[in-house]
C-alpha positions in Angstrom: -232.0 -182.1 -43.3 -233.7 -178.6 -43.2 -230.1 -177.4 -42.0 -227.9 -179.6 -44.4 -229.8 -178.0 -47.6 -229.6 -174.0 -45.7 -225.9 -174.8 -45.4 -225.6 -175.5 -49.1 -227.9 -172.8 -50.7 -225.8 -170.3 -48.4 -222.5 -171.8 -49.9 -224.1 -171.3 -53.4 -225.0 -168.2 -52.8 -221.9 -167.1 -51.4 -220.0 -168.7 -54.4 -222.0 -166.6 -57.1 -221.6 -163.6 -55.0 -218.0 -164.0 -55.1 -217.5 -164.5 -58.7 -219.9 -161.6 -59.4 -217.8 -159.8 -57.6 -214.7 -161.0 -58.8 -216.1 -160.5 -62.5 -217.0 -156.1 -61.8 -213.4 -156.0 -60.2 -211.9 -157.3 -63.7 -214.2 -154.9 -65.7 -213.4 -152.1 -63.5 -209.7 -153.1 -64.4 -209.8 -153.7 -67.6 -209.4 -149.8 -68.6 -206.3 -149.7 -66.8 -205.1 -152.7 -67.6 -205.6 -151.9 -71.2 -204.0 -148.6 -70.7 -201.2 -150.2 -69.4 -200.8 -152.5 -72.1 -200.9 -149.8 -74.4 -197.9 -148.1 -72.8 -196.3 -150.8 -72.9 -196.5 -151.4 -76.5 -195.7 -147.4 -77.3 -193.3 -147.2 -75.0 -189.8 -145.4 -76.6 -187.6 -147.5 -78.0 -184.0 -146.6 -78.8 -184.8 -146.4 -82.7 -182.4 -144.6 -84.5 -179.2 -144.6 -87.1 -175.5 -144.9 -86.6 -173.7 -141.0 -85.7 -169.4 -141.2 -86.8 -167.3 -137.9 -86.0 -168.2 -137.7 -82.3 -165.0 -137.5 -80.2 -165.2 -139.7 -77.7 -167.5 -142.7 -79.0 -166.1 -145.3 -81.8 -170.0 -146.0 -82.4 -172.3 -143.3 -81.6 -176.2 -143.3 -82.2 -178.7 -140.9 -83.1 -181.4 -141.6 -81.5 -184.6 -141.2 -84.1 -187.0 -138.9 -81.8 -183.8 -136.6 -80.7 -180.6 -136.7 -78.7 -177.6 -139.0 -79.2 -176.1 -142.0 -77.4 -172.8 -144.2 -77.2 -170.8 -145.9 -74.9 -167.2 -144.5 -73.9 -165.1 -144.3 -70.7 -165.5 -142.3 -67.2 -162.7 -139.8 -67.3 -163.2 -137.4 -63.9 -163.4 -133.8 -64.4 -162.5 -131.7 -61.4 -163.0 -128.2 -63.4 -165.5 -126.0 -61.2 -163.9 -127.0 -57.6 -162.2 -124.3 -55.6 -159.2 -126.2 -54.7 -158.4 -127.3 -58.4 -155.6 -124.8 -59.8 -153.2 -122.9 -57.7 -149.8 -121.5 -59.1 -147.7 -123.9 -56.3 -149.6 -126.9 -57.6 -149.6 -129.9 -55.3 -147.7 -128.2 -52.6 -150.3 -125.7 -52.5 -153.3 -128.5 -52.4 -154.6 -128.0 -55.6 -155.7 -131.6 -57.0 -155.1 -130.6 -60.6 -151.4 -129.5 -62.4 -151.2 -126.3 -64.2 -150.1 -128.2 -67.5 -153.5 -129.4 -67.7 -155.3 -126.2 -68.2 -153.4 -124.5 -71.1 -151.2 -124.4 -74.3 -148.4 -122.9 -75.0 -147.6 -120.5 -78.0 -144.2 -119.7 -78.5 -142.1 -117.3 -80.1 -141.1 -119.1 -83.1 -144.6 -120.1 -83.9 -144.8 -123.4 -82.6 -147.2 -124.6 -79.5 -147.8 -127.7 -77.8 -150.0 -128.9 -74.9 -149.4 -128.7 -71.0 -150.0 -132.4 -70.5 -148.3 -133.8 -73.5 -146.4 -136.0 -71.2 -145.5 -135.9 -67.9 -141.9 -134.6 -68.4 -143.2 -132.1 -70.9 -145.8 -131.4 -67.3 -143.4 -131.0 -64.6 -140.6 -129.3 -66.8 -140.9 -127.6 -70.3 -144.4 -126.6 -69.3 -143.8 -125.0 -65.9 -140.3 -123.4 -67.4 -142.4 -122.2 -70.3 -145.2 -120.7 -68.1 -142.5 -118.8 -65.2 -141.0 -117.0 -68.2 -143.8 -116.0 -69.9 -145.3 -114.8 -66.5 -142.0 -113.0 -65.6 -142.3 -111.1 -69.3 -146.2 -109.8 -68.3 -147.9 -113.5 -70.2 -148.3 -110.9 -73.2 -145.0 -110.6 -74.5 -144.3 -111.8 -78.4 -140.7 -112.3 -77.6 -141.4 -114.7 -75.2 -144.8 -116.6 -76.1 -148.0 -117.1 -74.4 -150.4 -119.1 -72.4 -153.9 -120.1 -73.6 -155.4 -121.1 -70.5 -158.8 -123.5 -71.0 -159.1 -125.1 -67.5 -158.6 -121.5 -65.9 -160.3 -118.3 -66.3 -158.1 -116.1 -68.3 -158.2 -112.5 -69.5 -156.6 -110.6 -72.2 -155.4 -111.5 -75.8 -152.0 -112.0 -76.9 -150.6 -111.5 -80.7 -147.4 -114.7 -80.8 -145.6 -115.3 -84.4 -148.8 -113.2 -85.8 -151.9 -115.4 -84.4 -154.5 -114.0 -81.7 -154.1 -116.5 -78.4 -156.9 -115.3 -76.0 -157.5 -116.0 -72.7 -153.7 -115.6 -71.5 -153.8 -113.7 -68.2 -154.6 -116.4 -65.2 -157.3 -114.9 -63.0 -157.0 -116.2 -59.2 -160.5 -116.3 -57.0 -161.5 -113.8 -55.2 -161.1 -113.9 -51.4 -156.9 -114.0 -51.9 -157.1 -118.0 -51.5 -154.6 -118.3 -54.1 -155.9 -120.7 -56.0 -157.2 -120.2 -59.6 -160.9 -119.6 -61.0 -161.8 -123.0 -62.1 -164.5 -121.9 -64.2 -167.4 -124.4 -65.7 -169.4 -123.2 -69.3 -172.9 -123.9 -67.2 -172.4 -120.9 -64.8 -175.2 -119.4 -62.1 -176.1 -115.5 -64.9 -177.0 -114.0 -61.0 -173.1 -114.1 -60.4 -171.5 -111.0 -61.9 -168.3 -111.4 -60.9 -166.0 -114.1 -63.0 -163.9 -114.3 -60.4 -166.9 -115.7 -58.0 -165.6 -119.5 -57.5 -169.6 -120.4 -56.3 -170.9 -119.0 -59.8 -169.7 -122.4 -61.3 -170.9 -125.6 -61.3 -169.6 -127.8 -58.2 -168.3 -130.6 -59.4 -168.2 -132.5 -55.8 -171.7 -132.2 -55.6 -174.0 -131.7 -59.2 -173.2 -134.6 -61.5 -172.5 -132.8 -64.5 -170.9 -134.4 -68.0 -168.7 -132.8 -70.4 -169.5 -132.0 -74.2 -167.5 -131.9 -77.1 -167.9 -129.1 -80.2 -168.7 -132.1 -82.3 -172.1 -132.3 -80.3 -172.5 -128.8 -79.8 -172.7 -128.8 -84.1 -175.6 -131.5 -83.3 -177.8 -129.4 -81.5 -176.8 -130.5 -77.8 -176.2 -127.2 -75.5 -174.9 -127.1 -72.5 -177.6 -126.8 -69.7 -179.1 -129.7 -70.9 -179.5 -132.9 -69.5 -178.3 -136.7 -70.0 -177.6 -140.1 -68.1 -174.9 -142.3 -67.6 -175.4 -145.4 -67.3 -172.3 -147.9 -66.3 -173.0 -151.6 -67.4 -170.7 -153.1 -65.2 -172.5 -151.4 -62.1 -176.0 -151.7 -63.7 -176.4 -147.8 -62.1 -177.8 -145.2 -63.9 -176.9 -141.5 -63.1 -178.4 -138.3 -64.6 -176.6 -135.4 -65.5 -176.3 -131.9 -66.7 -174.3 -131.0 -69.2 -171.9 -128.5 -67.9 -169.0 -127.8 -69.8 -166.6 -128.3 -73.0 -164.3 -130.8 -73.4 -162.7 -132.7 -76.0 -164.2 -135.8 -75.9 -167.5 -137.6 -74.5 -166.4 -139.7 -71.7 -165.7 -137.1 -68.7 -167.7 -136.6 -65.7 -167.5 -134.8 -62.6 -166.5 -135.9 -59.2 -169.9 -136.5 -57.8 -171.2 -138.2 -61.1 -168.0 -140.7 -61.1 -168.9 -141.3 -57.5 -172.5 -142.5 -57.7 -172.1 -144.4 -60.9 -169.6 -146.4 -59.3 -171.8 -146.5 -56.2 -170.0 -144.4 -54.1 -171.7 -141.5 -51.7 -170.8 -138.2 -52.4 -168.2 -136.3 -50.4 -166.6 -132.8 -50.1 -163.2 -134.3 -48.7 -161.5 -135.0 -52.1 -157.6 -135.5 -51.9 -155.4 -135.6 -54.6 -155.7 -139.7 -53.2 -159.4 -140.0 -53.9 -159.6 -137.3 -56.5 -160.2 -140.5 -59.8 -162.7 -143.0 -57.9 -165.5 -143.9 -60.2 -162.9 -143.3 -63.0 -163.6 -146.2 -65.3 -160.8 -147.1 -68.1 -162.8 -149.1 -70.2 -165.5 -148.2 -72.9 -168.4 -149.2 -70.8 -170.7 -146.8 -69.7 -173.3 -145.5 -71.8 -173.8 -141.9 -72.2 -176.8 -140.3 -73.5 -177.7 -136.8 -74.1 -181.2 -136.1 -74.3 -180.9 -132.6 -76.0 -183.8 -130.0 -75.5 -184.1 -126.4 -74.3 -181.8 -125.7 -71.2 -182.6 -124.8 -68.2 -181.5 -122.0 -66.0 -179.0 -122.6 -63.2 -179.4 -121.3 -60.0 -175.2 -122.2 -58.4 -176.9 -121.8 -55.1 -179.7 -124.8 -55.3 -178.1 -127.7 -56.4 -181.0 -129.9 -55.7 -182.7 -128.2 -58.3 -180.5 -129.2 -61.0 -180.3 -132.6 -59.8 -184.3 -132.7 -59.0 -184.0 -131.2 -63.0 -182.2 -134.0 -63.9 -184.1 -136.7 -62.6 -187.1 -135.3 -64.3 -185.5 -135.4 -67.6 -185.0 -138.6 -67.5 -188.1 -140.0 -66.6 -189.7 -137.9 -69.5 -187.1 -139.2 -72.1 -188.1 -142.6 -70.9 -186.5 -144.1 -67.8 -185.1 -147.4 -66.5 -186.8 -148.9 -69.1 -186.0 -147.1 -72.3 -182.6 -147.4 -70.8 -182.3 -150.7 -70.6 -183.3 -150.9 -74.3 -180.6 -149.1 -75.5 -178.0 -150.4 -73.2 -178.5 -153.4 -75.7 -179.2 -151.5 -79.0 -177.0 -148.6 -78.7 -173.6 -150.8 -80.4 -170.2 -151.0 -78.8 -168.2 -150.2 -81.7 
């Protein structure tokens, strides 16, 4: 009996032990836990008021504590890469045509662009550009090239307007091939004509920025992330060069939205993948002070990246504005 009643007081004993116990753990919780719940109710929304006049985004957003948001396509921007531009084109292994990188100013006033269409591509354009080039590309009688996707040099007076940038400058190391320049560029690289003082578009996911962000405060050097709905993957990205439009990324950020690995064997085959043709992956750019880019550590700007994201917010914040952010 003795033993019986021993047996029970330990199990009593035990059992108020254990919910003693139980009962410090919860206090010693209960700050964290009520610092978590407060996080979670303070935690950034995507607040914020409708933004028209961005090319690129039927709908944009502004978002209320800074930076702007909307959903457009994946174009893929090769700009930055060595093997881009090359006189020869395609029979030369560049992955881009010249008529993509330039306008035309003629004589008679009139201009048009390079990839208009792909006759005006393959024939206007390319006649255009040989006889401006055989006339010294400076030439008023003849017209001149204003070259965007190239590094060019030199101004050019056609039918009484200024056209700048109209002397193609090719890389230096006689490889033929164009400079492929990038606005994000490595300041420790004097020389234009360096190819590795731009941003490599195989390997830094990078996005493109038009003027019509630039006017909202956005700079290039900054940082953003796409996120692509269909994939439910989120990528983020430094801004690294002009464009016309929101909606074009490079090579490596097309890749790994679509949830593709990275790779430095791009043929004019595999040049698009990632490219996605409907308005469906959100692109939002945080704004902020730039940061400096070093061409030779890549991780750093991605590492940069990555931080930038989880201080705007995150998975989390995105996935709140995936569903506010509208459509169109």
């Amino acid at each position: 009996m003795r033993t019986l009643v021993s047996l029970v007081a330990v199990t009593l004993l035990n059992a108020v032990l254990t919910i003693e116990r139980f009962r410090r753990s919860l206090m010693a919780a209960w700050p964290l836990w009520l610092l978590w719940a407060s996080a979670q109710a303070v935690a950034p929304a995507c607040d914020g008021t409708p933004l028209s006049g961005v090319a690129g985004w039927d709908a944009g957003w502004k978002l209320s504590d800074g930076g702007y948001a909307g959903f457009a396509k994946m174009n893929v921007n090769i700009d930055g890469y060595s093997r881009a531009y090359h006189p020869k084109n395609a029979a030369a292994g560049a992955l881009i045509h010249l008529c993509n990188a330039g306008r035309v100013h003629l004589a008679d006033g009139s201009a048009y662009e390079g990839s208009e269409s792909n006759a005006i591509c393959t024939g206007r354009f390319m006649s255009d550009v040989a006889r401006i080039e055989a006339a010294g590309w400076t030439d008023p009688a003849v017209g001149a090239v204003q070259w965007y996707g190239i590094l060019g040099e030199g101004t050019a007076k056609i039918h009484g307007r200024t056209v700048s940038a109209v002397k193609p400058v090719q890389q230096a190391g006689g490889s033929g091939f164009y400079v492929s320049p990038t606005s994000l560029f490595d300041k420790s690289v004097a020389d234009a004509k360096d190819q590795s003082r731009y941003v490599n578009p195989l390997r830094v996911p990078s996005a493109v920025m038009p003027r019509s962000l630039a006017s909202n405060g956005v700079a290039i050097g900054t940082f953003g992330v796409a996120y692509h709905a269909g994939k439910r993957v989120a990528v983020p990205f430094v801004v690294g060069d002009g464009g016309p439009r929101v909606g074009e990324g490079s090579v490596a950020l097309a890749r790994l939205a679509a949830g593709l690995p990275l790779t430095d064997n791009v043929t004019r085959q595999n040049r698009f993948e990632g490219q996605v043709d409907k308005k469906e992956v959100l692109w939002v750019f945080f704004g902020g002070t730039p940061a400096p880019f070093e061409s030779g550590n890549e991780a750093r700007t991605i590492d940069d990246a990555k931080a930038a994201f989880a201080a705007w917010g995150g998975e989390s914040r995105l996935a709140k504005c995936s569903q506010t952010v509208p459509r169109q």
